[in-house]
Each structure stands twice: as C-alpha cells, then as structure tokens.
C-alpha positions in Angstrom: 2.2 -89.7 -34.2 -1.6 -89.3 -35.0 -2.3 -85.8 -36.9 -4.2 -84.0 -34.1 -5.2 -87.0 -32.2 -4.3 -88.3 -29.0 -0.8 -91.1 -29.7 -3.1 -93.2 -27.2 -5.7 -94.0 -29.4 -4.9 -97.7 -29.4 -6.2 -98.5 -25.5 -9.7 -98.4 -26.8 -9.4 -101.3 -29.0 -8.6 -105.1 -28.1 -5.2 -106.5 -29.3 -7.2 -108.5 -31.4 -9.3 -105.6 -33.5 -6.0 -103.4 -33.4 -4.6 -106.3 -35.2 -7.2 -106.9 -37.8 -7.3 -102.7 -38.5 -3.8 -102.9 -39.0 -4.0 -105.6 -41.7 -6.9 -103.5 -43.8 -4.6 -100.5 -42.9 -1.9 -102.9 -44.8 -3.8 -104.2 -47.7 -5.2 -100.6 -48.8 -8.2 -101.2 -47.7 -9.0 -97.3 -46.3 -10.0 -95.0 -49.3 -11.9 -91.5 -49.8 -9.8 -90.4 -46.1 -10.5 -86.7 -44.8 -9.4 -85.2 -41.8 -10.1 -81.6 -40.3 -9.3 -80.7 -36.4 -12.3 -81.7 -35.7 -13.2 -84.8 -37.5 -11.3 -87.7 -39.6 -13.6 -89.8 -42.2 -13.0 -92.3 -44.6 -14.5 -94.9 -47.0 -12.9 -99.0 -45.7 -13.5 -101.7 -47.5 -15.1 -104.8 -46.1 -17.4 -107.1 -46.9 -19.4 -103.8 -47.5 -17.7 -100.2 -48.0 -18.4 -99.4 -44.5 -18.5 -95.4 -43.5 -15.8 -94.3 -40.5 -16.3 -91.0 -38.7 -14.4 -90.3 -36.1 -14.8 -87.1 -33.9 -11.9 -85.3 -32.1 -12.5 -82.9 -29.0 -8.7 -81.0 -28.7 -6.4 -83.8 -28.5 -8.7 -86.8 -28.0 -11.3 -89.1 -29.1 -14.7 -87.9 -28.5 -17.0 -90.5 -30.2 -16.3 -92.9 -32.9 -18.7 -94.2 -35.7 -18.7 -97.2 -38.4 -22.0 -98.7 -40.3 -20.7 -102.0 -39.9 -22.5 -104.2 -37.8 -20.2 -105.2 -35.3 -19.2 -101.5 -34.1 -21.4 -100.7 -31.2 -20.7 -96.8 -29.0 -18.9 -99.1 -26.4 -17.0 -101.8 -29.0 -15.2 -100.0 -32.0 -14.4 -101.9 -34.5 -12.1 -102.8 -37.1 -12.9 -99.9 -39.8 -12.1 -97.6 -36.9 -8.7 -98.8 -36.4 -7.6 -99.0 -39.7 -8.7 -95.6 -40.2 -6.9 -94.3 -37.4 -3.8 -96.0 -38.3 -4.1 -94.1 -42.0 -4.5 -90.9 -40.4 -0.8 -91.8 -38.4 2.5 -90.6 -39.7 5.0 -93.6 -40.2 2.5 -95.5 -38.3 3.7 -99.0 -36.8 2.2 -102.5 -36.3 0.4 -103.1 -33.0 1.8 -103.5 -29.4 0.0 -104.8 -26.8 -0.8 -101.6 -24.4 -1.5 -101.7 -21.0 -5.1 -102.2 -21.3 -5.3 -104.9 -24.3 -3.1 -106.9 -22.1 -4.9 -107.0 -19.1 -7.7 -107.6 -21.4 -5.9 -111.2 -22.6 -4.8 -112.1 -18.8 -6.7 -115.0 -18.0 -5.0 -117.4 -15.5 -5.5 -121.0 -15.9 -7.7 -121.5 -13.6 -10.4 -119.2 -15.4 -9.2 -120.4 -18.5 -12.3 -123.9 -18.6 -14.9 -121.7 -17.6 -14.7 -118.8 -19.2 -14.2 -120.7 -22.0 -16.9 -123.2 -21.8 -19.1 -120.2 -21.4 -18.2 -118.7 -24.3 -19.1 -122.1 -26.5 -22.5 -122.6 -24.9 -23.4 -118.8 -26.4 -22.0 -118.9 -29.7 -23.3 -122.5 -29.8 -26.7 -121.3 -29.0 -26.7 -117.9 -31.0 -25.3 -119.5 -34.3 -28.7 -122.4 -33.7 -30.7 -119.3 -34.0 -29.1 -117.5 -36.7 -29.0 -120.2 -39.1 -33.0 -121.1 -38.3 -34.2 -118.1 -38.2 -33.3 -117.7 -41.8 -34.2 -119.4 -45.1 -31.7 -118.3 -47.5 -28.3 -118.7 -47.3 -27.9 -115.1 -47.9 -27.7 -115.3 -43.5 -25.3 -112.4 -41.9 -23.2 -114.5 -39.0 -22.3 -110.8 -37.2 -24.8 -111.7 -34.5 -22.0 -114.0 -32.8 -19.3 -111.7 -32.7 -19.5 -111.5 -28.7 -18.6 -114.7 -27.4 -15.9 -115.6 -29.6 -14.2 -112.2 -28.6 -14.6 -113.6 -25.1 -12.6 -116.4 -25.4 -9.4 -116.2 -23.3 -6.0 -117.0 -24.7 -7.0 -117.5 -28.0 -4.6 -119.7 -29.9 -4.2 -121.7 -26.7 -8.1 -122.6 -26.4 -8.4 -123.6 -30.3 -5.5 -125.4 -30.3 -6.6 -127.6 -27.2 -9.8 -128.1 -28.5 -8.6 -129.6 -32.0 -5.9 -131.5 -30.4 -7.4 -132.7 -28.0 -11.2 -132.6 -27.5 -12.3 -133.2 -31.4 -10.7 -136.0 -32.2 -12.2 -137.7 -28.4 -16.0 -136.8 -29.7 -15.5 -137.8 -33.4 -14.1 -141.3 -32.1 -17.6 -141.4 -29.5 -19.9 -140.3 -32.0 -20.3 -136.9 -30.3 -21.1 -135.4 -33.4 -23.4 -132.9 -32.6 -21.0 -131.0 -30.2 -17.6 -131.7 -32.7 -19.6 -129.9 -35.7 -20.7 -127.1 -32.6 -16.7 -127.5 -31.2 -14.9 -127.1 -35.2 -17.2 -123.8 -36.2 -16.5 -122.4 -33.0 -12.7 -123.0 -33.6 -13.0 -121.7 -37.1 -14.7 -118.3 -37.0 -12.8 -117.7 -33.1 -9.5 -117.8 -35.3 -11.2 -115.5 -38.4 -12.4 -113.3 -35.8 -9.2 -112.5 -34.3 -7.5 -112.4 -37.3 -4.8 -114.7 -36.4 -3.0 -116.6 -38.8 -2.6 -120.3 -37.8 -3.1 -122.4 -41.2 -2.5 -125.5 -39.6 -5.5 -124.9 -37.4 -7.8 -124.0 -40.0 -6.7 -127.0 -42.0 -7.0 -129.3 -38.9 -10.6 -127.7 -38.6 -11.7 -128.6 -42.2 -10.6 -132.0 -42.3 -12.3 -132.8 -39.5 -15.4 -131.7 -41.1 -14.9 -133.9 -43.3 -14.5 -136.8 -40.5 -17.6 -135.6 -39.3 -19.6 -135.6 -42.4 -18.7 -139.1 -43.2 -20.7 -140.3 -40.2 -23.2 -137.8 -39.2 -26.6 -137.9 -40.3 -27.8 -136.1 -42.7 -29.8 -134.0 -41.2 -26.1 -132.4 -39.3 -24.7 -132.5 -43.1 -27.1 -129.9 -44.3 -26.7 -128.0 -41.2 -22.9 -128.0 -41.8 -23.2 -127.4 -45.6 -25.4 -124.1 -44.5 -22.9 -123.1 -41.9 -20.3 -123.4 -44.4 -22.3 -121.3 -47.0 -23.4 -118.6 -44.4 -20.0 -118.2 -43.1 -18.6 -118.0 -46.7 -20.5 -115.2 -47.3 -20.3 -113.0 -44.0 -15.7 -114.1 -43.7 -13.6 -111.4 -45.8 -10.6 -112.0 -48.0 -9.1 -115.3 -47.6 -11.1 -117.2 -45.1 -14.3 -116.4 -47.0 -12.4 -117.9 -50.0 -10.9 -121.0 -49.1 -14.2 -122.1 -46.5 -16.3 -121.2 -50.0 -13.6 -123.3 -52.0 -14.3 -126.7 -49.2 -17.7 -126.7 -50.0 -17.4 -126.3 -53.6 -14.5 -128.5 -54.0 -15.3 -132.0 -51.2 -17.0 -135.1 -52.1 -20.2 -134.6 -50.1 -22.4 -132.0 -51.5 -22.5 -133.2 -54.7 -26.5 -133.9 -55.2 -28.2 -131.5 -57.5 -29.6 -129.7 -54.8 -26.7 -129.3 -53.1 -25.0 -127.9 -56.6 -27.8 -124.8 -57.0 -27.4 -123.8 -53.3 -23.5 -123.8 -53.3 -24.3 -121.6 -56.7 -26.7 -119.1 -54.9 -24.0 -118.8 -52.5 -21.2 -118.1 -54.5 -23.7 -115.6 -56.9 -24.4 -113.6 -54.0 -20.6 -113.6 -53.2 -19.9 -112.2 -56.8 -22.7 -109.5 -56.0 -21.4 -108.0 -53.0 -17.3 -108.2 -54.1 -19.1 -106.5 -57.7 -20.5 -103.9 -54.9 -17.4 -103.1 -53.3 -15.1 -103.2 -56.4 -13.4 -99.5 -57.2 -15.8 -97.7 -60.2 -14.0 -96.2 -63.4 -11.5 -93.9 -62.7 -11.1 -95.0 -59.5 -7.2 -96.8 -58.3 -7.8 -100.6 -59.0 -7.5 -102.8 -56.1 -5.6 -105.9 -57.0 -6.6 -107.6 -53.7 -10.2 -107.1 -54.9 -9.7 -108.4 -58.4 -7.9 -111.7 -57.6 -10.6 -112.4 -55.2 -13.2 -111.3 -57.9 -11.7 -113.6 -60.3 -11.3 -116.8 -58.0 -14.8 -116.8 -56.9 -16.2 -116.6 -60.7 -14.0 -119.6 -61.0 -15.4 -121.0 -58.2 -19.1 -120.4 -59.9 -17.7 -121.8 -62.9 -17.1 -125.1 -61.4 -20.4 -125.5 -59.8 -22.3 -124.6 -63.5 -19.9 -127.1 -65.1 -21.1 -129.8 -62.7 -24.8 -128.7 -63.0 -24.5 -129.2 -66.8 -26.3 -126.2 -67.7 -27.6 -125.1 -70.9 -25.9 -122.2 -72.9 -29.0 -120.0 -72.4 -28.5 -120.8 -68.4 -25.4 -119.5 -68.4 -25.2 -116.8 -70.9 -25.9 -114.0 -68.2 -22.9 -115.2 -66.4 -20.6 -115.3 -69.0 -21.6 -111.7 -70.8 -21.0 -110.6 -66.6 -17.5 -111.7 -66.8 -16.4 -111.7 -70.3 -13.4 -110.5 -69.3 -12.2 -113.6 -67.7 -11.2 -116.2 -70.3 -11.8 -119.5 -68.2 -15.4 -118.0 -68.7 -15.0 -117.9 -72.3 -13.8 -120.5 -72.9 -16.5 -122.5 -71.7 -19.4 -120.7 -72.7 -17.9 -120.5 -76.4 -17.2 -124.9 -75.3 -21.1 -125.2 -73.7 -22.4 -123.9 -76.6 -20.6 -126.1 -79.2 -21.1 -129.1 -77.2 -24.9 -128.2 -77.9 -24.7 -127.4 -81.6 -25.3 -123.6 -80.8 -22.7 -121.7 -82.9 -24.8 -118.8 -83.6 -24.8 -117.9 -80.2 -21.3 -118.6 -79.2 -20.7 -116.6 -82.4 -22.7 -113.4 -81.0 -21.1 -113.7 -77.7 -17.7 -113.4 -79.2 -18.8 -110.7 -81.5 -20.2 -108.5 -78.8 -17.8 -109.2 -76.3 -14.7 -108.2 -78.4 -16.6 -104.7 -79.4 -16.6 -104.2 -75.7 -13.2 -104.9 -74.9 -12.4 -102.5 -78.0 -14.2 -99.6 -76.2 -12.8 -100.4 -73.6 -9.4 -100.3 -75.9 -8.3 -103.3 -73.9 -6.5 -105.6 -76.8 -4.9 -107.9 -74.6 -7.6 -110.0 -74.9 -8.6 -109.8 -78.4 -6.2 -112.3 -79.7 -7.6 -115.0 -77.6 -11.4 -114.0 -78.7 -10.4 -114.1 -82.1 -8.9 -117.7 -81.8 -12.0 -118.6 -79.9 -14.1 -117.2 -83.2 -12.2 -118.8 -85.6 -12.1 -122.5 -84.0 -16.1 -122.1 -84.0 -16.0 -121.1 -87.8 -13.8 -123.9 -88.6 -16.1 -126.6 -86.8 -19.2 -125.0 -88.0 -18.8 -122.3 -90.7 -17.3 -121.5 -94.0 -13.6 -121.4 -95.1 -13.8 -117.9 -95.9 -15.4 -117.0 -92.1 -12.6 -119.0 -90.6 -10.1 -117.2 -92.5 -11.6 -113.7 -91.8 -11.5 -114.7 -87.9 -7.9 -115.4 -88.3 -7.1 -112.5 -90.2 -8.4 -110.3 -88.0 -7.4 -112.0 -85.5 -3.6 -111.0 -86.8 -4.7 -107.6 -88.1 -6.5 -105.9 -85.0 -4.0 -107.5 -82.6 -1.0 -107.2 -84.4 -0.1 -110.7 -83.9 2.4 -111.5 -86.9 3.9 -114.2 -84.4 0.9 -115.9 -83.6 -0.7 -119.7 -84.5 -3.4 -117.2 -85.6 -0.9 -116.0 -88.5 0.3 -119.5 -89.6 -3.0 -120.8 -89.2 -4.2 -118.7 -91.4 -1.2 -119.7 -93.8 -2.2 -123.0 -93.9 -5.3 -122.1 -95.7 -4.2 -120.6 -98.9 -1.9 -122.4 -101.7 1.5 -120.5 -101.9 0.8 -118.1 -104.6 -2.6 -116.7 -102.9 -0.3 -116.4 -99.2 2.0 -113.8 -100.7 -1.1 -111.5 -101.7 -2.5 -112.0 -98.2 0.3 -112.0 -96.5 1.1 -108.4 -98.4 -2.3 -107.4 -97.5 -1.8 -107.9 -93.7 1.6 -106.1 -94.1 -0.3 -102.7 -96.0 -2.8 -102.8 -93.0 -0.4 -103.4 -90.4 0.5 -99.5 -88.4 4.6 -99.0 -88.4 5.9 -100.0 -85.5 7.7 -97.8 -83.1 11.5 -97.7 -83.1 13.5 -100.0 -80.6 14.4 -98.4 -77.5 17.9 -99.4 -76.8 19.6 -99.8 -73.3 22.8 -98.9 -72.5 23.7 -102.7 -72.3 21.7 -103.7 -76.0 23.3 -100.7 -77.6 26.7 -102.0 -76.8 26.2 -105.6 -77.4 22.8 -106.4 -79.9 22.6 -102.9 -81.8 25.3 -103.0 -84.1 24.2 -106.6 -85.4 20.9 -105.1 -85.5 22.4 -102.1 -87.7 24.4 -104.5 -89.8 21.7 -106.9 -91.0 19.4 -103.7 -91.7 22.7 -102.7 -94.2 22.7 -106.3 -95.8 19.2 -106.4 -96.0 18.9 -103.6 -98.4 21.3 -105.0 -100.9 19.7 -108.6 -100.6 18.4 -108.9 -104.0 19.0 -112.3 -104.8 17.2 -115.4 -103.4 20.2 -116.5 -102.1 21.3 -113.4 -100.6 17.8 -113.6 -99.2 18.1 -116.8 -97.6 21.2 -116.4 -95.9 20.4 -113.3 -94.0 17.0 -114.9 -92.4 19.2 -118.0 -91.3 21.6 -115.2 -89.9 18.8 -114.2 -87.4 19.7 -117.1 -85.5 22.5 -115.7 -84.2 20.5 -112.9 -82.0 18.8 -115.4 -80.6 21.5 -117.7 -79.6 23.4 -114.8 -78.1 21.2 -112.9 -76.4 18.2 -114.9 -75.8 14.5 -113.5 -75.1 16.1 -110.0 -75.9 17.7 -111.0 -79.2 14.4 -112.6 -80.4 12.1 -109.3 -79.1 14.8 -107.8 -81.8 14.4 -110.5 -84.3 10.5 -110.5 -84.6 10.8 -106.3 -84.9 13.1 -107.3 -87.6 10.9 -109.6 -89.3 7.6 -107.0 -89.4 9.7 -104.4 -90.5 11.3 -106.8 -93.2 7.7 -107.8 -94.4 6.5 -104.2 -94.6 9.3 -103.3 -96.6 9.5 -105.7 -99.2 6.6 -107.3 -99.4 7.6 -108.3 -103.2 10.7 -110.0 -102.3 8.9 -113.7 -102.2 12.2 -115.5 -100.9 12.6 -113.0 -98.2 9.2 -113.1 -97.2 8.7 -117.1 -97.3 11.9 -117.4 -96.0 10.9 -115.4 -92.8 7.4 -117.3 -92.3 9.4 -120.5 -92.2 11.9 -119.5 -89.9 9.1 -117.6 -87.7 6.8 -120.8 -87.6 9.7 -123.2 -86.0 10.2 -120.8 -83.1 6.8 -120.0 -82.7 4.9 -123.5 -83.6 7.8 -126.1 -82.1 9.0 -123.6 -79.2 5.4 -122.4 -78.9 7.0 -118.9 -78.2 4.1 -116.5 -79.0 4.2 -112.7 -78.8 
C-alpha cells in the first residue's frame, strides 16, 4: 500500500502508461525520492532527468507534476507512475482497473474508424514535425495523442503489418506503407509493449520500401529514422539508431555525417543523464552509453576521418577500448605516432587518477606496439616494462614480450629488477574446500622450495606445478601463478629456478593464451 496515498492511484493512468511506469520503476530508473504527508518528489530518468512532484491532500492525489513533455494536468505520464510505484511498499506489476479497461473496450465495429482516425493525425502531425525542423535534433513528443488513441493495440499493428503493408508495397503505395510502418513502430514504443516480431516485421519492410521508393521518400525515411532515434528511450532508441547505421542504403557521404550528428547528439544527452561521481552507477545507462559510441565508431570508420577529426572523440571516451584501439590504429595508418603516443600517455595518467588499472595493461600494449613500428628498442622495452610493472602483469605477453628482447644473461637482471619493484602480494585466502584439497600441496612445494638448491632440484619442482593445474583447474593455476611471483621475489638469484618458471609460464600463457 502507498505511504499516505490513496491504494487507488492507478485509475488515473492508462493501462498502457501504468505499464511503461512500472518498467522505469523496474530498471531503477527513479532516484533522489522524497516524500512528506504532503508531497512525494523524485528525480526519473528518461531521455532527460525529468522532475516528479506529486501533491497529496489527506489520503488522495491532489495534482501531479512532471517536466516531461508529454505530461499535461489532464494526462499524467510515465515519470508519475514510476514514481508512485517507488513510493509503494511491496508494490506489484499493473492490473487493469476498472477504468483502464473501459478505456481499451473498443468493439469491432469502432475498431476501422477509430483507427483510421488515429493514422490520418499522426500521419499529418509527424509531416509537420519533421518539416518544420532542419536539424535532426527534432523532438517526436508532439504525436503522442493519436497513437494513444489507437484501440486494441497489438490487434491494430498486427493487422496492419500482416495484412495491409505487404498489399501497398506490392501496388507501389509507398507513400502510405512508409506513413502505415512508422505509425506501427512508434504505436508499439509508445505503449511499451514488447512484440519483437513486430518491430522486426516493421524494419524489414523499410527496407522493402526503400528499395523502390524514390529518393526523395528515402530521405524522408532516413530523417524519421534519425528523429525517432533520438526522441525513443532504452532499447528501441538503440536498435532503430543501429538500422540506420547498419543497412545498405544510406551509405553516401552525406548520409554518413548526418547519421554521425545523430548519434553525437545521442551521446550528449545519455552523457546528460548519466549518474555524476559519487553517485550509484547505473548499468543500464552505461551499456547503452557504450553501444552508441560504438555505434559512432562505425560511422567515423566509414567516413575515413583523419586522426585530428577524431581526436575529440576518442579523448571523450578513452575509457572504451574499441575507441582506442582505433584512434591509436587511425593514427598509424597515417604515419602519426606522436600523436597516438600523447593520447596513450595522457589517457593512462587519467585512468591512474582515476586509480582504475584495469585498463592500463591494454594502454600499455597499445604503447608499446606503436614504439615497436615506429620507435626505438629501448622505448619499446620501457612500454613493456611498465606495462608489467604498474599492472602487475608477470603473466602477461607484455612480460614475455619483453623477454624476447634481451639475450639471456641481460633477462635475469631485468627480470630481477621487475621482481625488486614488484609490491608483495597479499596471502591466499583459502576456502574451506581449497584448504582441504589444494593447501597442503601448496604448503608442501613452499617446504621443497627452500631446500631446492640444485639445478636439478630446481627443475623438478617447476614441472611439479603441473599437477595443481591438472587437479584442480582454474583454481590450481590462480595458486600456481601466486606461486610463481612469490618464487621470483624470493630468489631472484637462483637462475634455473627463475628460467625454469618463465618457460613453464610462457606455454600456459602464450599456447593456452591464458592471461591474468
């Protein structure tokens, strides 16, 4: 039951916004919430954070507000119900109610007209929406009405695609089709229903459409598509933006900057709405983030833009390694080292404020393959040495790489060197399961270890290692790479021990590729 609001709440909302509340409700959407007796407010993120304040008189609703621009005094909206349902105790999904399902009675024989009218108004209200505008920066909110009018919702789209598309496609009706499909697509995005065969029906018919239509109806689709990409949320903004970035027919160069103004903006307003330091991460927010720089990554591959282009973009979303991995590629491919160089340099200072070393490894292998295609042995063996050093990555190519540089005798002094400026490493935490069946080996090879002063001796405890990882798998090699750091930090002058334990490290890690 709502905290100090009427359990009724629900009959001023359609079934349809109830349901589309309850999925934000769901996905976390609803932050910074307050309530008093007299007043519930909260933050909801949108396509926008969007403000909800709702007003309570006693036990009831007195007014409710959102700055979204679909909510009007006499049609709450979405932000509204998801609010209300955070403010519920143990609060469930929605039931129709008395009023939301007189709301969806239409009897068949209303069902043509009223849905007819419906199409003529959205047909005529999206015309003027997407003239009135020059950028594709257009807001589609304007048509919200008529597609909440259309009576028994799933029914209508699914008679239209099944049965009315396909007739005007085949008699070149391709004006109405292209008014028929977006219709279709935003009516189902707007109730929030979940019928992926129907969006996919609607996009390959597009596609139909857009083999024969002229192509004056192209670029009208092609700004639809980008308009409504911008103005959907979550995963109907993302796979309409991924169709136009990803089909055969807007492939001209012109085509290729406006898909890339489209999917900028995108990046701007999802960069608007992302939680700020400190704040709980949303990882909803940050997949999305991440699929629509991909998205822009594609369409600056295609354009073939220079490295000074593109630089902005990359430094933006460093973080992403697709990204770097171009950029550091772009700038290669255009004999442009020094700045790849710089971008590497600044962007792993960042990340070690940040003291984010996940990524450092992968920067530092990005570093050294420019030094080695375009600098001096000695800066591709710094890269790689710290690379191993500031990552800790004694398991790495990085590591062996670096090996593979020096003659034998100059190794061991590196290698010794790596192992002084490597930190201890904390003990193994043992379960009750690992203490019973991998500790004591663990304790016995650290016994044998200490007495293994020959070369022999030396070599036969390394090949022992196997055996952990034969037995007990992933767990027994976590064990056996401990081993092997301690080992090296402990006697870095016993040269058999140590060479013995690069060798056996470089099979699993070079022909297994396992890296740590």
């Amino acid at each position: 039951m709502t905290r100090g609001v009427h359990m009724y709440w629900q009959t001023n909302f359609t079934t349809k916004i109830l349901q589309r509340g309850w999925n934000y409700y769901q996905q976390g959407r609803v932050t910074k919430f307050s309530q008093t007796s007299r007043q519930i407010s909260a933050l909801v993120i949108g396509a926008q954070n969007y403000r909800v304040t709702i007003f309570i008189d006693g036990s009831s609703i007195s007014t409710m507000v959102c700055n979204c621009p679909y909510a009007r005094p006499d049609r709450p909206c979405k932000h509204m119900a998801a609010t209300l349902y955070y403010s519920e105790e143990g609060a469930q999904p929605p039931s129709q109610t008395p009023q939301s399902v007189a709301t969806e009675r239409v009897s068949m024989a209303d069902w043509n007209p009223k849905l007819v009218q419906s199409m003529r108004q959205f047909a005529q209200l999206q015309h003027q929406v997407l003239s009135d505008h020059a950028s594709l920066t257009t807001v589609l909110t304007q048509i919200h009405q008529p597609l909440e009018a259309v009576p028994n919702t799933v029914a209508s789209c699914k008679w239209l695609m099944k049965s009315e598309v396909s007739r005007m496609l085949v008699q070149k009706q391709d004006q109405l089709a292209y008014e028929t499909l977006t219709f279709v697509y935003l009516t189902l995005c707007e109730a929030g229903i979940d019928e992926s065969e129907l969006f996919s029906m609607c996009l390959h018919n597009l596609e139909t459409l857009l083999a024969q239509a002229t192509t004056r109806l192209q670029k009208t689709v092609f700004r639809w598509a980008c308009a409504a990409s911008l103005a959907l949320e979550d995963n109907n903004s993302l796979s309409l933006a991924d169709w136009v970035t990803y089909n055969g027919f807007f492939t001209t160069h012109d085509f290729l900057a406006q898909k890339l103004a489209m999917i900028d903006n995108k990046l701007m307003r999802l960069r608007a709405t992302m939680p700020l330091a400190g704040e709980t991460p949303n990882f909803t927010k940050n997949v999305e983030m991440i699929e629509w720089q991909r998205l822009g990554l594609t369409v600056r591959k295609r354009l073939r833009l220079a490295p000074s282009v593109v630089q902005a973009f990359c430094e933006r979303y460093y973080d992403d390694f697709e990204v770097v991995a171009y950029f550091v590629r772009l700038c290669c491919e255009h004999a442009e080292p020094e700045r790849a160089i710089a971008y590497c340099r600044a962007s792993i200072a960042r990340i070690n404020e940040s003291a984010e070393y996940r990524d450092l490894l992968d920067w530092y292998h990005q570093l050294a393959q420019i030094y080695q295609q375009f600098g001096t042995t000695e800066q591709y063996r710094e890269a790689l040495y710290q690379a191993v050093v500031v990552t800790r990555a004694l398991n790495s190519r990085d590591f062996f790489q670096l090996r593979a540089t020096y003659q034998p005798a100059e190794w061991r002094q590196v290698r010794q060197k790596i192992s002084v400026a490597l930190p201890r490493q904390a003990d193994l935490v043992w379960s009750e399961f690992m203490t019973i069946t991998v500790k004591p080996y663990f304790q016995e090879l650290q016994q044998r270890v200490e007495t293994a002063t020959t070369p022999e001796a030396q070599t036969k405890i390394v090949a022992q290692l196997q055996i952990l990882i034969d037995y007990h798998g992933p767990t027994g090699r976590d064990v056996v790479f401990w081993l092997r750091q301690d080992w090296l930090q402990r006697f870095p002058e016993r040269w058999v021990l140590c060479d013995a334990l690069d060798e056996w490290t470089a099979r699993q890690v070079l022909d297994d590729d396992v890296l740590s």
